[in-house]
PyMOL Python script that loads the backbone (N, CA, C, O; Angstrom):
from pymol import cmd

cmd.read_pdbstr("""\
ATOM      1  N   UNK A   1      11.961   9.648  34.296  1.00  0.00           N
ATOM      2  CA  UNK A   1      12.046   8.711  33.214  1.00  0.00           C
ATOM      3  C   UNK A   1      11.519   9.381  31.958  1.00  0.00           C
ATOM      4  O   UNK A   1      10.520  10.083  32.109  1.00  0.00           O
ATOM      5  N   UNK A   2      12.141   9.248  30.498  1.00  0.00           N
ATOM      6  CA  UNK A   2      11.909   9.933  29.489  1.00  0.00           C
ATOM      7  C   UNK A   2      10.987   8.816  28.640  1.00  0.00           C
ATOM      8  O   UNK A   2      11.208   7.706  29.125  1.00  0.00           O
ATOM      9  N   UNK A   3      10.427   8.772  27.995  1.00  0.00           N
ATOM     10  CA  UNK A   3       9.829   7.802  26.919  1.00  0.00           C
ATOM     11  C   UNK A   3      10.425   8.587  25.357  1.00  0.00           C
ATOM     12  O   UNK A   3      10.266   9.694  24.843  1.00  0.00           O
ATOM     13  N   UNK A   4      11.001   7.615  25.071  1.00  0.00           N
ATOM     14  CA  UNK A   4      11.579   7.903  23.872  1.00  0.00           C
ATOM     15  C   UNK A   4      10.629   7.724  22.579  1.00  0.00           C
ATOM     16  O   UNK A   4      10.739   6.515  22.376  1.00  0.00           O
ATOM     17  N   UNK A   5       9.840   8.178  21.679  1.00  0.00           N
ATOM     18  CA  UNK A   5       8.877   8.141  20.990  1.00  0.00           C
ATOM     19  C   UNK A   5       9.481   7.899  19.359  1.00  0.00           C
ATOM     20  O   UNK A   5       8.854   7.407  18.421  1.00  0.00           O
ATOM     21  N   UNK A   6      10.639   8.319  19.359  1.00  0.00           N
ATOM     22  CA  UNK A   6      11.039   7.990  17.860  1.00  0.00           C
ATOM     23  C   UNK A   6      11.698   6.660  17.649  1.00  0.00           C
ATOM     24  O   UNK A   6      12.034   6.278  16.527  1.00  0.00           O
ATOM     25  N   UNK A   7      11.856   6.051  18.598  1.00  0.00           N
ATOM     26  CA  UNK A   7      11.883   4.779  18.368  1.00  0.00           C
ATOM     27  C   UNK A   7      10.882   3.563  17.852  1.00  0.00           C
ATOM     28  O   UNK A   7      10.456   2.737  18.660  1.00  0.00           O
ATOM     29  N   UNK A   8      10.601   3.522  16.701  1.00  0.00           N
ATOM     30  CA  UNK A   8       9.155   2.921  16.233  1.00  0.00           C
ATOM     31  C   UNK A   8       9.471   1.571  15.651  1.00  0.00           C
ATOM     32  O   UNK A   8       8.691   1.062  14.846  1.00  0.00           O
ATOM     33  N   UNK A   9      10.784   0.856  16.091  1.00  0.00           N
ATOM     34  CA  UNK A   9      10.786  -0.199  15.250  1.00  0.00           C
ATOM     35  C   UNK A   9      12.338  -1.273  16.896  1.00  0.00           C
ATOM     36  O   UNK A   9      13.330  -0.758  17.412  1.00  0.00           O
ATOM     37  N   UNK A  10      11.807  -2.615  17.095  1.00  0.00           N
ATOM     38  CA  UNK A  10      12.365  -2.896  17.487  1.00  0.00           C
ATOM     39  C   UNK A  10      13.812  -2.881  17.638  1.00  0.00           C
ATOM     40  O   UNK A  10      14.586  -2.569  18.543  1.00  0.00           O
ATOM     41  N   UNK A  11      13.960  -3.490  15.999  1.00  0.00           N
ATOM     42  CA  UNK A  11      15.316  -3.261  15.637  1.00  0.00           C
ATOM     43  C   UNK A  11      16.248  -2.037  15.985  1.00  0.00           C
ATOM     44  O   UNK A  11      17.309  -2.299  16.552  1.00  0.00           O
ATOM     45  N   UNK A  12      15.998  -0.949  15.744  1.00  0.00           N
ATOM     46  CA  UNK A  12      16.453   0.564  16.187  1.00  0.00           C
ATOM     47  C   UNK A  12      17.061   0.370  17.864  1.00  0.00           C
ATOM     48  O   UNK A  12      18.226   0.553  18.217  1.00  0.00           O
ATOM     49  N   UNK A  13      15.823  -0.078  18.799  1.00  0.00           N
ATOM     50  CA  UNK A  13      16.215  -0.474  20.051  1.00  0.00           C
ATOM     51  C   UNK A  13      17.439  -1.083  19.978  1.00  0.00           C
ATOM     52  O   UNK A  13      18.506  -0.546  20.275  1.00  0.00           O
ATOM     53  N   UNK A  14      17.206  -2.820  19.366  1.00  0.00           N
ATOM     54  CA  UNK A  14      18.201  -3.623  19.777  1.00  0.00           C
ATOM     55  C   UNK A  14      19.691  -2.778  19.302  1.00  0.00           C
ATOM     56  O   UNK A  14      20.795  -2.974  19.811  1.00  0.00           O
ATOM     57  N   UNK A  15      19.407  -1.904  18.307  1.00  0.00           N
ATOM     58  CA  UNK A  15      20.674  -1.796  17.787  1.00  0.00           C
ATOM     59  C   UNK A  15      21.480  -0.532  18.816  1.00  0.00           C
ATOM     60  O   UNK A  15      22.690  -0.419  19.014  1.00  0.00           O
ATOM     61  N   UNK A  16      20.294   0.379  19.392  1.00  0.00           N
ATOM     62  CA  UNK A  16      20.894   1.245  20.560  1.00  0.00           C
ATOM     63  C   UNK A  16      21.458   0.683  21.762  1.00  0.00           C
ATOM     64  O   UNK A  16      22.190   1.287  22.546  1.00  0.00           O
ATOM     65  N   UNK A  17      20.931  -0.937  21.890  1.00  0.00           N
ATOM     66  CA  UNK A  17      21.336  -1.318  23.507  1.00  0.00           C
ATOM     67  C   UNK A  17      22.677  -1.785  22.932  1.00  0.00           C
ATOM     68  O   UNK A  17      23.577  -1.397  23.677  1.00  0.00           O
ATOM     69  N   UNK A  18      23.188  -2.538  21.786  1.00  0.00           N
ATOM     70  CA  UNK A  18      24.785  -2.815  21.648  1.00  0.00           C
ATOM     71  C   UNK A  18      25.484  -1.736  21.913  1.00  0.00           C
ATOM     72  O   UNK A  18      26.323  -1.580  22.799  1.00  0.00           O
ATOM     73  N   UNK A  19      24.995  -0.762  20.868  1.00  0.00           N
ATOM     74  CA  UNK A  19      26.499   0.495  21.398  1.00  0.00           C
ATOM     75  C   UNK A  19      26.335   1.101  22.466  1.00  0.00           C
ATOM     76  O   UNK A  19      27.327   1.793  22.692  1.00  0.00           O
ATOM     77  N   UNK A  20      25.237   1.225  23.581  1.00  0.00           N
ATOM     78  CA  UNK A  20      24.678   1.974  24.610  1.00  0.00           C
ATOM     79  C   UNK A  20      25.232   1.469  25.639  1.00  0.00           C
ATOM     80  O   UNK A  20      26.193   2.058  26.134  1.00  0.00           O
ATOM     81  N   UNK A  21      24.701   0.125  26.261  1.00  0.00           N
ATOM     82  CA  UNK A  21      25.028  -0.640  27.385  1.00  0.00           C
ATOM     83  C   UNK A  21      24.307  -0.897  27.537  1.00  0.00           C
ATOM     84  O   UNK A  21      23.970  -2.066  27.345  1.00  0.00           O
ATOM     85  N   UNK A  22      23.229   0.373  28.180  1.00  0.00           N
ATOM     86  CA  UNK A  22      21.908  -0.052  28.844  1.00  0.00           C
ATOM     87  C   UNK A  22      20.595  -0.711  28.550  1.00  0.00           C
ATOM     88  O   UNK A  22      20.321  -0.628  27.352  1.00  0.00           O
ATOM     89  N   UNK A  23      19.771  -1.289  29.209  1.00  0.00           N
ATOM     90  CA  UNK A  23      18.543  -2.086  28.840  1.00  0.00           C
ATOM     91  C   UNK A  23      17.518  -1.195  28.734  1.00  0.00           C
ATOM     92  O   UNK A  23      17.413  -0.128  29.339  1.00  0.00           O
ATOM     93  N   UNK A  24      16.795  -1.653  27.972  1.00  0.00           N
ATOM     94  CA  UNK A  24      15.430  -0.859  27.652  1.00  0.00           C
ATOM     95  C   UNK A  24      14.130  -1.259  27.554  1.00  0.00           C
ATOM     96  O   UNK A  24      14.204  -2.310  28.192  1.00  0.00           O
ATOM     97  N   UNK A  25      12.742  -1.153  27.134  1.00  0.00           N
ATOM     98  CA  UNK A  25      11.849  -1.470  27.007  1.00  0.00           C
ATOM     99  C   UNK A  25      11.109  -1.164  26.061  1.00  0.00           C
ATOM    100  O   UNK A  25      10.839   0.036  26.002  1.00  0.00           O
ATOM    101  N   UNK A  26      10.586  -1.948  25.129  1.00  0.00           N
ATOM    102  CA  UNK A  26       9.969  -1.600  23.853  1.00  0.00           C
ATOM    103  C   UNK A  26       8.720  -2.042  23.989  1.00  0.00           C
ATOM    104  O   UNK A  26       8.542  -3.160  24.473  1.00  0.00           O
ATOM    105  N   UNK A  27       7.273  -0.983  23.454  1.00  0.00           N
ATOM    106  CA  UNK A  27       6.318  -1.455  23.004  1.00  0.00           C
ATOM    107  C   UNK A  27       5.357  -0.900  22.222  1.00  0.00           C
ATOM    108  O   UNK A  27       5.337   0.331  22.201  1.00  0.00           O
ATOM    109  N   UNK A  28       4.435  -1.575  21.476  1.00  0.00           N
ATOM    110  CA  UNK A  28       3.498  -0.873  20.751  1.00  0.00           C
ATOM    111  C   UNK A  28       2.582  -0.502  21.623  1.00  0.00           C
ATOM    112  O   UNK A  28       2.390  -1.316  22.527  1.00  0.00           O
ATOM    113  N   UNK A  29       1.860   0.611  21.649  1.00  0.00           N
ATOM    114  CA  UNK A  29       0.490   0.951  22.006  1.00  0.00           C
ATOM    115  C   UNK A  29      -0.432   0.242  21.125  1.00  0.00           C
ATOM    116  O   UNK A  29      -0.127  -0.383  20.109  1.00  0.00           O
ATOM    117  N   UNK A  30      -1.829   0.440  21.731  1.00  0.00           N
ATOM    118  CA  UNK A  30      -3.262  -0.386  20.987  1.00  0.00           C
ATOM    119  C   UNK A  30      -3.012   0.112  19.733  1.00  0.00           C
ATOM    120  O   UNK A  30      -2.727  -0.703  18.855  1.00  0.00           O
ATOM    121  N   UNK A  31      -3.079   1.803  19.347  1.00  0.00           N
ATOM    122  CA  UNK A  31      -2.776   2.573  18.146  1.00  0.00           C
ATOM    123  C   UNK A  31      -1.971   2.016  16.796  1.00  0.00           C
ATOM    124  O   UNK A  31      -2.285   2.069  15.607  1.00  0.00           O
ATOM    125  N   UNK A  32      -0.786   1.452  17.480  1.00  0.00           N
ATOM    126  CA  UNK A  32       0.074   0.652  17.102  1.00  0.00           C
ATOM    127  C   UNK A  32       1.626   1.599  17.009  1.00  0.00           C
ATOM    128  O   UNK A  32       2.598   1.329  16.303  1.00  0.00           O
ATOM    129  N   UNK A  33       1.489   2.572  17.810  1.00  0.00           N
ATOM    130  CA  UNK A  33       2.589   3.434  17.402  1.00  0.00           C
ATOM    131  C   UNK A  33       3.772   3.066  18.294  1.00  0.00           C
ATOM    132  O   UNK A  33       3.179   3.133  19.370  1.00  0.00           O
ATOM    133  N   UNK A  34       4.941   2.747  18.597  1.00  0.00           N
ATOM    134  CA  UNK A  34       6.263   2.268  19.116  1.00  0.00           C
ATOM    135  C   UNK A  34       6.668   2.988  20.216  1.00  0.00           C
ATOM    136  O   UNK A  34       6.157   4.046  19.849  1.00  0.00           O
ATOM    137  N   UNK A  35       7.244   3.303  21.412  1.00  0.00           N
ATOM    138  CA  UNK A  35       7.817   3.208  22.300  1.00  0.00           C
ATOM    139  C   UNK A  35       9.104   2.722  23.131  1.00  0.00           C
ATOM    140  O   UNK A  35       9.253   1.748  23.869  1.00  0.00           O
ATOM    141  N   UNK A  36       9.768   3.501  22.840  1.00  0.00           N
ATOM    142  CA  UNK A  36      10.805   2.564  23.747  1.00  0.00           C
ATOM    143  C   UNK A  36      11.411   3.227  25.348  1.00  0.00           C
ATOM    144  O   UNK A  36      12.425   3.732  24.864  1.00  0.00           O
ATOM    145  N   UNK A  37      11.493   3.503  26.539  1.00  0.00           N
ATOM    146  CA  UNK A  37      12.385   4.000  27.311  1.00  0.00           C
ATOM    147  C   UNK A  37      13.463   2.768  28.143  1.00  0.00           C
ATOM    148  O   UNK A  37      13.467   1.551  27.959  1.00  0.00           O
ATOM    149  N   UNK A  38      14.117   3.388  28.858  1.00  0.00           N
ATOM    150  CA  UNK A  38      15.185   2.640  29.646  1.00  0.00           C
ATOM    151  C   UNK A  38      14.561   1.552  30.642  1.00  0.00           C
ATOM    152  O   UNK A  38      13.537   1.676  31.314  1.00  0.00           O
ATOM    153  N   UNK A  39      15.144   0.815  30.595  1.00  0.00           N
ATOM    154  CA  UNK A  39      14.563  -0.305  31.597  1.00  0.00           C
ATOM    155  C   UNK A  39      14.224   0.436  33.236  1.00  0.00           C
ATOM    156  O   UNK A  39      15.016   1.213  33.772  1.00  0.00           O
ATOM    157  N   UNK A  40      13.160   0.093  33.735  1.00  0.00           N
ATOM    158  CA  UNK A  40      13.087   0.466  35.101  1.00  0.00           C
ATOM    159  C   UNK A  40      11.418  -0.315  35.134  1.00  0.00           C
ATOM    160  O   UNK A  40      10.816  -0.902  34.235  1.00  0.00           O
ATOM    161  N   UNK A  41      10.901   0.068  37.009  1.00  0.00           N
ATOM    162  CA  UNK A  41       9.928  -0.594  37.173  1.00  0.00           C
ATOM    163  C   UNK A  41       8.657   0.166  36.521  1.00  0.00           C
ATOM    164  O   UNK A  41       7.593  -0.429  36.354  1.00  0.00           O
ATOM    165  N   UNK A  42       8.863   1.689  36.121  1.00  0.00           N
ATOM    166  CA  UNK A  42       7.659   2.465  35.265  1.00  0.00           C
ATOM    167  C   UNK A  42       8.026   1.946  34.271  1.00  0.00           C
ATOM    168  O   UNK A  42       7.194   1.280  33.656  1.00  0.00           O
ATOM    169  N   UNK A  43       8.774   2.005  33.985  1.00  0.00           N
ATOM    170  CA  UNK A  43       9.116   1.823  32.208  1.00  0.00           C
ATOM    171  C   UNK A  43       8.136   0.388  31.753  1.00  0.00           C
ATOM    172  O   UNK A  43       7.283   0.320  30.868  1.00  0.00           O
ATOM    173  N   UNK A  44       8.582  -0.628  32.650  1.00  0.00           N
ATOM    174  CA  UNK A  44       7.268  -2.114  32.768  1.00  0.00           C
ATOM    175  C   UNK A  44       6.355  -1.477  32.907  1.00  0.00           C
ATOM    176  O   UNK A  44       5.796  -1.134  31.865  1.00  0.00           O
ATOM    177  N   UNK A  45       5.844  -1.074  34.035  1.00  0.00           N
ATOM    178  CA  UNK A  45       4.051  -0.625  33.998  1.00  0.00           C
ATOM    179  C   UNK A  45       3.445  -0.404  32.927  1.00  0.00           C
ATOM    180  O   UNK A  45       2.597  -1.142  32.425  1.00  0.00           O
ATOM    181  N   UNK A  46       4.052   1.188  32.272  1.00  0.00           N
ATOM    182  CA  UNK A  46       3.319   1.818  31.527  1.00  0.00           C
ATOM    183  C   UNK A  46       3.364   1.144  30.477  1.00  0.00           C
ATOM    184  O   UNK A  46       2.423   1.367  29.715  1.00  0.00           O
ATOM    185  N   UNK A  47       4.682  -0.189  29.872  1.00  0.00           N
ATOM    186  CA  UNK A  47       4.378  -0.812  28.985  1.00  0.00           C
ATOM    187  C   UNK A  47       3.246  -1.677  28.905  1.00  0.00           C
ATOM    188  O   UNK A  47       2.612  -1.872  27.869  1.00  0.00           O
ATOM    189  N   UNK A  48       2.935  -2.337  30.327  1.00  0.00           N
ATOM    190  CA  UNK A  48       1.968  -2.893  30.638  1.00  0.00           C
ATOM    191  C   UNK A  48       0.550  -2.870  30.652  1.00  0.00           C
ATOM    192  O   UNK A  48      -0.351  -3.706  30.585  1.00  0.00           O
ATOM    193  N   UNK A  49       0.665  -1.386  30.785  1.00  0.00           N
ATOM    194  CA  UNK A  49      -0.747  -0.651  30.994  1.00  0.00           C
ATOM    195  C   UNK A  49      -1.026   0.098  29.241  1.00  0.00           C
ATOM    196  O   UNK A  49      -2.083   0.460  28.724  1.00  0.00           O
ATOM    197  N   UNK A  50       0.365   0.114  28.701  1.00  0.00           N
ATOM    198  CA  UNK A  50      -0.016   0.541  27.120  1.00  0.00           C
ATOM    199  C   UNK A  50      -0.547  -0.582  26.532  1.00  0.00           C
ATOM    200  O   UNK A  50      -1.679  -0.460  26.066  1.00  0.00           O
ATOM    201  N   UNK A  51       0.062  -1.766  26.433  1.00  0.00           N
ATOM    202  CA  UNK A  51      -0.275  -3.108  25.788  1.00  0.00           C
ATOM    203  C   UNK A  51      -1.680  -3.776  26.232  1.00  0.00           C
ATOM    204  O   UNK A  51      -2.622  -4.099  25.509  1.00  0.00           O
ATOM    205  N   UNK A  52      -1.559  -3.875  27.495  1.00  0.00           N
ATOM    206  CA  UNK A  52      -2.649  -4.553  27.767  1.00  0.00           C
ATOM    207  C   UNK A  52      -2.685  -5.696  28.036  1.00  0.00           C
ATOM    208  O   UNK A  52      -1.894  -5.981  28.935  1.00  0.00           O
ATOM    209  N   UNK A  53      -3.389  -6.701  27.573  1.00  0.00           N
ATOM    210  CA  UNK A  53      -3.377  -8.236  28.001  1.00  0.00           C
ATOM    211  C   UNK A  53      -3.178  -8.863  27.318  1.00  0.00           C
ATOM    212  O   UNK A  53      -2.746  -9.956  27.684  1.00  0.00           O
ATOM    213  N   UNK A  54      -3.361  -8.596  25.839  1.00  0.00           N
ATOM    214  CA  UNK A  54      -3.607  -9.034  24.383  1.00  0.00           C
ATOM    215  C   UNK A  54      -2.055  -8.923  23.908  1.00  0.00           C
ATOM    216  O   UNK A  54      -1.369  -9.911  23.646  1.00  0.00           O
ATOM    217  N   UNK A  55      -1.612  -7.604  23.838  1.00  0.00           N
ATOM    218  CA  UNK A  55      -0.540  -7.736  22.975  1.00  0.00           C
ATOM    219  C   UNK A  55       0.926  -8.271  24.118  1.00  0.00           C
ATOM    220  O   UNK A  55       0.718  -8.741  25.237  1.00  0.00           O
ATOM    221  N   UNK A  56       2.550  -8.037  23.446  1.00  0.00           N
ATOM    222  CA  UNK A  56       3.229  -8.612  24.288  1.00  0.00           C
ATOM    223  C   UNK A  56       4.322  -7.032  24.465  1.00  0.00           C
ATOM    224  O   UNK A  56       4.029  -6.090  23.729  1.00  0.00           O
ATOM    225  N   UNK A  57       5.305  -6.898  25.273  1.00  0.00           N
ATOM    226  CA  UNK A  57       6.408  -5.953  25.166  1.00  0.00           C
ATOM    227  C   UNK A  57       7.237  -6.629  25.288  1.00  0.00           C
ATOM    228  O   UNK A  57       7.191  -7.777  25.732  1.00  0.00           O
ATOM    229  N   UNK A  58       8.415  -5.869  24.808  1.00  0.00           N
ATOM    230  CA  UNK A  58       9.878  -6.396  25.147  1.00  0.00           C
ATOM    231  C   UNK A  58      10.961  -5.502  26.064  1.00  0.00           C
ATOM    232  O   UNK A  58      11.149  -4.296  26.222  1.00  0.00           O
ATOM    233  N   UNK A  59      11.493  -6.568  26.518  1.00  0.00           N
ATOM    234  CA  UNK A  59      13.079  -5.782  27.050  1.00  0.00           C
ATOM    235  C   UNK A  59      14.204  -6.489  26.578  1.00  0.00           C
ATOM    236  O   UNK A  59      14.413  -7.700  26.513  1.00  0.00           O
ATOM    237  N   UNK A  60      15.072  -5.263  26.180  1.00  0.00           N
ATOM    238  CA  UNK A  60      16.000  -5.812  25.290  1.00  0.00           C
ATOM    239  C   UNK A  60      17.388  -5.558  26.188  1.00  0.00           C
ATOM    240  O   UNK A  60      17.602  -4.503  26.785  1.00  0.00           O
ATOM    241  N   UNK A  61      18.097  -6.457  26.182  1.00  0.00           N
ATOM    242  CA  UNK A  61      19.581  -7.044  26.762  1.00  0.00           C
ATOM    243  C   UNK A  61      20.538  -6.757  25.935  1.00  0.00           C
ATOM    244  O   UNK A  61      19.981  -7.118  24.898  1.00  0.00           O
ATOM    245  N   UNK A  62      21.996  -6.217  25.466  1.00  0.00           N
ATOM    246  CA  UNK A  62      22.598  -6.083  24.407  1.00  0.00           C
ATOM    247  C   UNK A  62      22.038  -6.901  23.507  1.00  0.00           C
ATOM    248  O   UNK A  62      22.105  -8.129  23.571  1.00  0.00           O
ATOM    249  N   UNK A  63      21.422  -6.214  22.568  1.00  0.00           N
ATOM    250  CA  UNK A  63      20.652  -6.527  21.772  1.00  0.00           C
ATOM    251  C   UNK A  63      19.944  -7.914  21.003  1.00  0.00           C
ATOM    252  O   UNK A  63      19.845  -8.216  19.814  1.00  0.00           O
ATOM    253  N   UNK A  64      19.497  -8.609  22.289  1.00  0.00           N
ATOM    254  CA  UNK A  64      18.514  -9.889  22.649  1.00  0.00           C
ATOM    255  C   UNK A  64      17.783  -9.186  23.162  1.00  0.00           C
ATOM    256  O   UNK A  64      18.067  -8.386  24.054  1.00  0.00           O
ATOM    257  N   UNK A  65      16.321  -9.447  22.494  1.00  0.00           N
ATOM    258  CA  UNK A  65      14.481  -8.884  23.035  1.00  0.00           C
ATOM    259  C   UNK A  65      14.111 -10.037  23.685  1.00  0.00           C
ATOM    260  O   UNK A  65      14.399 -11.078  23.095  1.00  0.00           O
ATOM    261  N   UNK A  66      13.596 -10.122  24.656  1.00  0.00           N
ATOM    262  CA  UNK A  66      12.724 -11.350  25.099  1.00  0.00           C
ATOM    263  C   UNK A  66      11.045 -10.450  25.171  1.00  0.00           C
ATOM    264  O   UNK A  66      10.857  -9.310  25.594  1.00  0.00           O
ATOM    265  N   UNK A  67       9.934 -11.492  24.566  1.00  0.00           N
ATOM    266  CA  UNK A  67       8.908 -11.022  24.611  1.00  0.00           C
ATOM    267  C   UNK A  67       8.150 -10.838  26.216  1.00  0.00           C
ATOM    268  O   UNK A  67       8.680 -11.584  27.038  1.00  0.00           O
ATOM    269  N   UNK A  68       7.499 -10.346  26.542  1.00  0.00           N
ATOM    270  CA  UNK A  68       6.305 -10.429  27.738  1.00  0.00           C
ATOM    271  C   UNK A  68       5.148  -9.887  27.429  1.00  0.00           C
ATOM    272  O   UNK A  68       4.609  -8.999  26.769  1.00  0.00           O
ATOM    273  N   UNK A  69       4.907 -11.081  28.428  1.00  0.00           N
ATOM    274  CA  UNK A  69       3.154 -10.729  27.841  1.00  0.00           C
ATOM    275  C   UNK A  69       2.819 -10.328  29.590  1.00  0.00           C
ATOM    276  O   UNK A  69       3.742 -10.303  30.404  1.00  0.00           O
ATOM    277  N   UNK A  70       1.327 -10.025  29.993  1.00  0.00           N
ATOM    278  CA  UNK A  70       0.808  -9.191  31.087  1.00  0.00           C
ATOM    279  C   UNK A  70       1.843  -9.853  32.429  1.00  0.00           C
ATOM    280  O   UNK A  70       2.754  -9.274  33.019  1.00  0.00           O
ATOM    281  N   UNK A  71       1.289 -11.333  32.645  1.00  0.00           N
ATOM    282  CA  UNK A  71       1.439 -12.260  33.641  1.00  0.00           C
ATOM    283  C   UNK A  71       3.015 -11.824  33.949  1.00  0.00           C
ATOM    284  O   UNK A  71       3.234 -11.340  35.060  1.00  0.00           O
ATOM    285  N   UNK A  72       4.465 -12.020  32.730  1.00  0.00           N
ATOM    286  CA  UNK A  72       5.528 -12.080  32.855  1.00  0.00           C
ATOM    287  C   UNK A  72       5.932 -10.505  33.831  1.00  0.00           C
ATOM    288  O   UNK A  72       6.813 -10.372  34.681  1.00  0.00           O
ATOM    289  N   UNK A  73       4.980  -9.516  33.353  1.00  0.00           N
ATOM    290  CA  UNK A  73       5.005  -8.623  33.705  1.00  0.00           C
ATOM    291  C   UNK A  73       4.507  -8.236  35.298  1.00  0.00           C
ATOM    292  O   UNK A  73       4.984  -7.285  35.918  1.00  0.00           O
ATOM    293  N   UNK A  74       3.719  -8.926  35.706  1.00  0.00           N
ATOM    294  CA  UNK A  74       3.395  -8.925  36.997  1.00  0.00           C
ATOM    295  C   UNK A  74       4.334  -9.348  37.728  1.00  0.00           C
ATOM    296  O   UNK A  74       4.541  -8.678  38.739  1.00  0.00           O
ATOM    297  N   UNK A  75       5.102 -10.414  37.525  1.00  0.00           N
ATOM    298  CA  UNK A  75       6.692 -11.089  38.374  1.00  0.00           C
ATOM    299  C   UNK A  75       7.415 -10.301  38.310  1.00  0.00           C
ATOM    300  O   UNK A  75       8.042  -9.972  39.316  1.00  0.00           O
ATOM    301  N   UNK A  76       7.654  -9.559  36.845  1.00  0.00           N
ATOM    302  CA  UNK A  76       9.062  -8.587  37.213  1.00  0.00           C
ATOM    303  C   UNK A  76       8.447  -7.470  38.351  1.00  0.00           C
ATOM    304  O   UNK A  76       9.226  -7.091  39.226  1.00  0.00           O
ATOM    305  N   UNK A  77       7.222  -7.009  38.341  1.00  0.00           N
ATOM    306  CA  UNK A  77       6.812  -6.097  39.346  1.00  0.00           C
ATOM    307  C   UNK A  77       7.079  -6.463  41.200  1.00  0.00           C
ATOM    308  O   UNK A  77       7.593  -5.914  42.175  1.00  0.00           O
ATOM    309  N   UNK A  78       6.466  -7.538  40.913  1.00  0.00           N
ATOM    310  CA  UNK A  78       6.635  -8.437  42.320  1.00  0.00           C
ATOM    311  C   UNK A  78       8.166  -8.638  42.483  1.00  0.00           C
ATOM    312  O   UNK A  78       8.718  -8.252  43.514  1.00  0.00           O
ATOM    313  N   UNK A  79       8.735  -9.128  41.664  1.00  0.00           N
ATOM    314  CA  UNK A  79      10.298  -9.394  42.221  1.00  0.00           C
ATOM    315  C   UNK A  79      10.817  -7.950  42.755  1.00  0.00           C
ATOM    316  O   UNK A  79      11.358  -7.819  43.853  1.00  0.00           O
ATOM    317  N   UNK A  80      10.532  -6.623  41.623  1.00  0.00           N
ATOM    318  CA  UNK A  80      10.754  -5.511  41.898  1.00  0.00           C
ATOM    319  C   UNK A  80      10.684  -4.701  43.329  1.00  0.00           C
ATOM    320  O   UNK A  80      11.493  -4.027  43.966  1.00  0.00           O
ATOM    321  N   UNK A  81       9.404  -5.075  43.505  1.00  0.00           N
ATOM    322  CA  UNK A  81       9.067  -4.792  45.034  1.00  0.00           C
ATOM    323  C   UNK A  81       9.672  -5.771  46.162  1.00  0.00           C
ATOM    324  O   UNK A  81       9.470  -5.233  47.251  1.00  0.00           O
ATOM    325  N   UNK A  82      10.307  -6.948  46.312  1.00  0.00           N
ATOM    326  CA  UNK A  82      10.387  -7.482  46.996  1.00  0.00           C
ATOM    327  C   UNK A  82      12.212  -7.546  47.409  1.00  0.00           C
ATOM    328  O   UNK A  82      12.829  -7.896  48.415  1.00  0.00           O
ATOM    329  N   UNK A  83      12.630  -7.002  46.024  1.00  0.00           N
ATOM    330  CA  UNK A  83      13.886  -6.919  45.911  1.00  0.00           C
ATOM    331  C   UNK A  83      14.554  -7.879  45.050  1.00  0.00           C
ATOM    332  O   UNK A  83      15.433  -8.409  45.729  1.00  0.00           O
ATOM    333  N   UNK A  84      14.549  -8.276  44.057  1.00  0.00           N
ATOM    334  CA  UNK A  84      15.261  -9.458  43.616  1.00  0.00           C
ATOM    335  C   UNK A  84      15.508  -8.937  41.983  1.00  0.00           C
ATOM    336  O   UNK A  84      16.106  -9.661  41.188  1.00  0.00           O
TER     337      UNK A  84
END
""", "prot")
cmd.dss("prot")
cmd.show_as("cartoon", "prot")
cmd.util.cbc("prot")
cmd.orient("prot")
């Protein structure tokens, strides 16, 4: 999995997942500096583990973000592991 680092602004994302296909994951670090890689179950973690509890990440769908915050993030893990 790559972490894409020049991606520093949501918008940029949403606008790569229209012409792309694929889903992705966006977030700020504490620092406040941007992040985005491809959707997968690291790609959640480390957003998880960058953000923290406080702030929220996103995953973006042709270019619809839905926010998550820690908790939302623990289900996609659990569904992940369980299969769903």
């Amino acid at each position: 999995m790559s972490v894409k680092t020049e991606a520093t602004t949501l918008q940029s994302v949403k606008a790569r997942t229209v012409c792309g296909g694929a889903d992705w994951v966006f977030w700020n670090d504490r620092a406040g500096r941007g992040f985005a890689a491809r959707y997968s179950v690291e790609a959640v973690k480390m957003a998880m583990l960058a953000c923290g509890t406080a702030k929220r990440f996103y995953t973006v769908h042709r270019g619809v973000a839905a926010g998550h915050r820690w908790r939302d993030g623990c289900l996609i893990l659990r569904n992940a592991r369980i299969g769903c």
